[in-house]
N, C-alpha and C positions, 0 to 999 in steps of 0.2 A: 850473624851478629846484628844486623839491622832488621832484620826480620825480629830479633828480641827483641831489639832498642822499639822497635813501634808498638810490641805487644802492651809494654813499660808505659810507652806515652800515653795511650789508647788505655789501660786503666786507669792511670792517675787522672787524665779526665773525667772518666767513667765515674770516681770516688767521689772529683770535686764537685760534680753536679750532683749527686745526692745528696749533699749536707750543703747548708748555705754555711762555708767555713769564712766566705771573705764579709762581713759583719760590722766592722768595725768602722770601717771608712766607705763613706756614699759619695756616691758620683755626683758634682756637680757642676751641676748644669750640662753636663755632657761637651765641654769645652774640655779640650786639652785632656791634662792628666794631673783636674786637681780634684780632690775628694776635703770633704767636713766630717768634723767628729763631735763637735762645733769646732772647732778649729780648720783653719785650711790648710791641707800642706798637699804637697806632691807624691812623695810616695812613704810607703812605710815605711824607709831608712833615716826619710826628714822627722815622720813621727816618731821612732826609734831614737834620733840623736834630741827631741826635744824629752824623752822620757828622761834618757841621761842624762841633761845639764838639768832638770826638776830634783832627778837624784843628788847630784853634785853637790847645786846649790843646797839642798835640805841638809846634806852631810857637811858643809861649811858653815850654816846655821846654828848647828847642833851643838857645833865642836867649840865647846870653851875657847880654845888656845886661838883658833881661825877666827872669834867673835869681834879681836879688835884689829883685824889685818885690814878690814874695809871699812869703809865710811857709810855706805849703809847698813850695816850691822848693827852700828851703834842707836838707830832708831828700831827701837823693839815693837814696833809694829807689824813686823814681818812674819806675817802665819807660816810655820810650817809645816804644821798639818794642813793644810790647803794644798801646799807644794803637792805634798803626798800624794792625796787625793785624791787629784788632778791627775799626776805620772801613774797612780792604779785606773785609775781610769781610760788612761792612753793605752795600758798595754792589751795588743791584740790577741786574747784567747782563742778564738777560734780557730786564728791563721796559724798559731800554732801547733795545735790540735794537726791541723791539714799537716804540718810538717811534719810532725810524729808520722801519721799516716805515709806521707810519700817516703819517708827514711826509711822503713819500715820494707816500703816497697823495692826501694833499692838494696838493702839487705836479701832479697830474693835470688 
């Protein structure tokens, strides 16, 4: 069984160094463990929950019935194609891509 489990590990390596899948987020400064998109966050799970409240917020903008629950609503200045934009632009394809790939592998 562990003799498989390394076989496992030792290709999903193998896979990940052929494709540059992590892309999306650059190391900076080599401190810690924060990366830029331009943005700074810590890991993909921060950039993950900042796609979602992008989504949230554009779907409370949207929504007639939600437009007078809040106080800033009521100033229609607020792009929500920006929002959008923005949260397509956060999300990581490539690292996805790689999880296709390792799910795949675990399926074996």
């Amino acid at each position: 069984m562990e003799i498989q489990n390394e076989g496992r590990v030792e290709e999903s390596l193998e896979l990940m160094s052929k494709t540059n899948y992590f892309a999306k987020l650059k190391p900076q400064n080599k401190i810690g463990n924060s990366f830029t998109i331009p943005l700074q966050v810590s890991s993909y799970n921060e950039m993950n929950m900042m796609v979602s409240d992008l989504l949230k917020a554009s779907i409370i903008l949207l929504n007639p019935d939600a437009n007078g629950l809040s106080s800033f609503t009521k100033d229609n200045s607020v792009n929500v194609m920006t929002l959008l934009e923005i949260a397509l632009q956060l999300l990581p394809e490539e690292e996805m891509e790689l999880l296709d790939d390792l799910h795949k592998l675990s399926l074996k």
